[in-house]
N, C-alpha and C positions, 0 to 999 in steps of 0.2 A: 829535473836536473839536480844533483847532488853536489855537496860541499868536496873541494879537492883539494887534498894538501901534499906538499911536495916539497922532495926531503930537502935538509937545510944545506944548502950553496946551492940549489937552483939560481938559475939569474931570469931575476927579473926587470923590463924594458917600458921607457911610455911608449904609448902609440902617437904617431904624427898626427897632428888635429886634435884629437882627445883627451880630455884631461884624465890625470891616471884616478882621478876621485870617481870616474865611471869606467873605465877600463884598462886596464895592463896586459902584455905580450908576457908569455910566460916561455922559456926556451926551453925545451921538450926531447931532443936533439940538437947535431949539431945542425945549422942552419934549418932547424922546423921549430916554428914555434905557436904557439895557440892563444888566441883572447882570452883573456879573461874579463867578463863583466860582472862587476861591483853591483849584488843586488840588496845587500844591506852592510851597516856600519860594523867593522868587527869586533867580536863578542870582548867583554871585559874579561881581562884574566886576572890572576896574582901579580906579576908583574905592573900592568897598568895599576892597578890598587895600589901595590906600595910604591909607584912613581908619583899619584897625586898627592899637591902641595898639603892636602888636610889630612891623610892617613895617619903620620905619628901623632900630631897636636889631638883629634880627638883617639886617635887611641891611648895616649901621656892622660886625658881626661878620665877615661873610661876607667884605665887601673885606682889614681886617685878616688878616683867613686867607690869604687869593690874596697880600697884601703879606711874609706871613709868607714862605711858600713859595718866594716869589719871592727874597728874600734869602739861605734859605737854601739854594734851588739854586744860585745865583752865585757864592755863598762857597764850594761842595765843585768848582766848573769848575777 
C-alpha cells in the first residue's frame, strides 16, 4: 500500500467508534468515501519545525555561537 495525498479542501470525516488517531473517512466523491488507516505518525515538516516552542530560542543560540566565534577568530588574526 502506498502513501496518498489529496489535494487541499478534501474533506475529511471521523469514523463512528474509531478514534481518528487510527482512522479517517476521506470524501472521494460525492457521497463515496474511503478509510483511511493511520499506519505511522506524520512525517515532520518545516512548518512543524518552526511551530515548536524551542526552534527560535536555540536557533537565537546558535547565531550567537557563529557570532562568538567569529570575533574571537579576528581578535587572535
Amino acid at each position: 500500500m502506498g502513501t496518498f495525498r489529496y489535494k487541499k479542501g478534501t474533506k475529511y470525516f471521523s469514523v463512528k467508534g474509531i478514534s481518528t488517531k487510527k482512522a479517517i473517512a476521506v470524501q472521494v466523491k460525492d457521497g463515496q468515501f474511503l478509510k483511511a488507516v493511520m499506519r505511522h505518525e506524520q512525517q515532520s515538516t518545516v512548518l512543524n519545525t518552526i511551530g515548536n516552542k524551542h526552534f527560535f530560542s536555540v536557533g537565537a543560540g546558535i547565531i550567537v555561537l557563529i557570532l562568538m566565534i567569529i570575533v574571537i577568530i579576528r581578535r587572535f588574526k
